[in-house]
N, C-alpha and C positions, 0 to 999 in steps of 0.2 A: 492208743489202746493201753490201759492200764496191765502192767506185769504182776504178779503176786510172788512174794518168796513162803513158802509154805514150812516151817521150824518144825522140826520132831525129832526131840531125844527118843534114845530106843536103848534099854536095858533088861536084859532077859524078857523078850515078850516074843519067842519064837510062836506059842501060840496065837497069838493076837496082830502081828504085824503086819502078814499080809491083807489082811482085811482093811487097813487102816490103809497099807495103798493101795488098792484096788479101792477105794472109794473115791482117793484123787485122780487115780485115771479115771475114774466113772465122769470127771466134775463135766459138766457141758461146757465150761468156761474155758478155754484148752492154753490160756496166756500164764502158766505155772511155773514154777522151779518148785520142788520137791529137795531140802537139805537134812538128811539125816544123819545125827549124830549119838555113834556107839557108845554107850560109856562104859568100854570093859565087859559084854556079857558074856554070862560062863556058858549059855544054853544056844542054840542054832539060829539066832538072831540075824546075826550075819549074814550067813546061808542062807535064808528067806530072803534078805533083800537082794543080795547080791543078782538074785533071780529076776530080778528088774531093772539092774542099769542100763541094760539094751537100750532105753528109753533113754534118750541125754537130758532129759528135764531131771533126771532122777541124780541127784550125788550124796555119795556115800561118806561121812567123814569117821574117823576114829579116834578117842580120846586116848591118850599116854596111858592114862590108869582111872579107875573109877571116881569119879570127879564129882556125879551130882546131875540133877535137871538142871540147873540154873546154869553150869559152868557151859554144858553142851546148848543149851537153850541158844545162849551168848556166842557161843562159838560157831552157830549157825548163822545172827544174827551177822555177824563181823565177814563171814564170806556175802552174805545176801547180796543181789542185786536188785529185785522188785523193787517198784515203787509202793507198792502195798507188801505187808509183813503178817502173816500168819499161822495161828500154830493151831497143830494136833500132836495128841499126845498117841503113842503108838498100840496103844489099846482101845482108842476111839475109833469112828468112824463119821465120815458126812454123807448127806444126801448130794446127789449130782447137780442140784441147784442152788448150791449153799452160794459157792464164790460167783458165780452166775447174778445173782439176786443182790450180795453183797456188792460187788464190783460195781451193778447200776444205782446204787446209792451213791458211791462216791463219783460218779458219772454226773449224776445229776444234781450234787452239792458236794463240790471238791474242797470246802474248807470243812469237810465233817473230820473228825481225827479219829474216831473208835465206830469202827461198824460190827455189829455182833449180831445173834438169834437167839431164839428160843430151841432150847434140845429135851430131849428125852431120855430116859434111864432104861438101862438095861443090865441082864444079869452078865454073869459071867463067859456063859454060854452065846451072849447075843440075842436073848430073846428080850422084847418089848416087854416092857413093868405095867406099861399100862400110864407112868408119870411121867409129863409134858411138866420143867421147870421153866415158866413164862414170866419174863420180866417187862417191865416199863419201855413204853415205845423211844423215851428221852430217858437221858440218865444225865444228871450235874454233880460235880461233887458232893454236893452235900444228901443227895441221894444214892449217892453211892458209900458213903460213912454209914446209911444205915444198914446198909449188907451188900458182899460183893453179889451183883443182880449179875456181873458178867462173867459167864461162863470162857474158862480158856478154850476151851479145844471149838468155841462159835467164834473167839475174837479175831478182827482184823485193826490193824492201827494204819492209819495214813503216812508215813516213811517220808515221801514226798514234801507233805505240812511238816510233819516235827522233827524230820530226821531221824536217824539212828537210835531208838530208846531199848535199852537194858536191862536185865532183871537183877534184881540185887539180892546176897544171900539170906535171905531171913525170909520163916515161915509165910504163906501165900505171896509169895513171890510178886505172882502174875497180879492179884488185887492191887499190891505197894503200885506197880507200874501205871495200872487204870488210874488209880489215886492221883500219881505224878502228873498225868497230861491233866485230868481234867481239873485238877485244882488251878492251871492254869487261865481256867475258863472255859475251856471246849465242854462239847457237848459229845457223848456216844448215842449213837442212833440204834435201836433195834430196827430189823425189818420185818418183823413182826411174826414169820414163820417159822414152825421148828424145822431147824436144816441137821441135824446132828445127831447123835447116841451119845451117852457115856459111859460108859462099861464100869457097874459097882463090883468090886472084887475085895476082899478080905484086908487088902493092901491100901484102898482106897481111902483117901483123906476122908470124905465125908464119912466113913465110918467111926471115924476119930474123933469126935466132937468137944472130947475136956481138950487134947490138942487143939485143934481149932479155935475153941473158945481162948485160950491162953493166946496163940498168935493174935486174934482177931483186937485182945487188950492192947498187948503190945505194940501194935500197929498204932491206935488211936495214940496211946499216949510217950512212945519210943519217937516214932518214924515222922505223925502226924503233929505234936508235941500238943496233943489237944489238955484241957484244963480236967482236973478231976468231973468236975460238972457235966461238963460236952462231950468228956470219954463216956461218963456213965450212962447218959442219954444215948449216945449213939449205940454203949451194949446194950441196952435194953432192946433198941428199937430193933438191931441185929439178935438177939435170942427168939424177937419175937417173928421176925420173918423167917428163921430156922425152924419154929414149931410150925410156922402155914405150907411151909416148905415141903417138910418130913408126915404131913399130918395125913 
């Protein structure tokens, strides 16, 4: 039976965090570890969780001083045991068949390395937008150059296959990562349903899009070291899945 280590930095989101676990105790999958990592909040963060470690799947870690998603991301990453690696971000939320659905994928094709889904947006409040973001049932590198299709708070990585993988500090983080395995040749699978929410808030990347757009260059031609040519193609090809995206 596959284990899952489930990653979540948490930085003032007293309002939004216990939702985010009360979705993984909802999971029907029940083979979980839950690693949350504080980074420093000034607001009742703590507090809320703390109200759940009764649960021993649940650990609570705490960062020295305000550090970052990537440093706690990592820092959860380095306690993990699972053989499968997955994250929520502690404003999100999953549907109780997320790892359930996900887990029998890698059941039934255990050199898959990226299992993910399709999610949905929401307001601040939690309520449904009405927008299901649906990506490709396969993703390979080179279709993943033209826009990150995988969403963090759906992904799972196989741990097992590729070992211990890390987020490194520069803009989409999570994207660089996806990039890393699958350039090696893997392939991420979706499974086809929306298992997720993502909660749009004022703070939220995607409302950021000249940021975005700037990481997303840098990527291609920093990280990637792609040629003026192949950078440019793949912005294009990423501004324009941003507009079917957003539209």
């Amino acid at each position: 039976m596959l284990t899952v280590s489930i990653i979540m930095p948490l930085y003032n989101a007293a309002a939004y965090v216990e939702a985010a676990i009360v979705s993984v105790l909802a999971q029907t999958y029940p083979h979980w570890q839950l690693i949350i990592v504080d980074d420093g909040s000034k607001d009742k963060s703590v507090a809320v969780v703390e109200n759940f470690l009764q649960d021993s799947r649940i650990r609570l870690l705490k960062n020295s001083e305000n550090s970052g998603a990537v440093v706690s991301r990592n820092k959860a990453i380095e306690v993990a045991t699972g053989d499968i690696m997955a994250f929520l971000d502690s404003d999100d939320v999953w549907y109780p068949s997320k790892l359930e659905k996900q887990m029998g994928e890698y059941e039934r094709h255990p050199q898959t390395a990226i299992v993910f889904s399709n999610y949905e947006q929401m307001d601040a409040q939690g309520n449904g937008l009405g927008k299901v973001i649906a990506s490709p049932i396969s993703v390979d590198y080179s279709t993943l150059l033209k826009s990150n299709c995988i969403g963090c708070l759906t992904a799972t990585y196989n741990k097992t296959l590729l070992g211990k993988r890390y987020f490194v500090q520069q803009g989409h983080e999570d994207y660089i990562l996806w990039l890393s395995i699958l350039k090696q040749g893997h392939i991420a699978t979706n499974v086809g349903d929306c298992l997720a929410k993502y909660r749009l808030t004022t703070n939220s990347l995607s409302a950021n899009k000249i940021k975005a757009a700037s990481w997303q260059w840098q990527i291609y031609r920093q990280v990637e070291k792609l040629s003026i040519f192949k950078s440019s193609y793949y912005f294009i090809c990423y501004v324009i899945a941003g507009l079917k995206k957003h539209r």
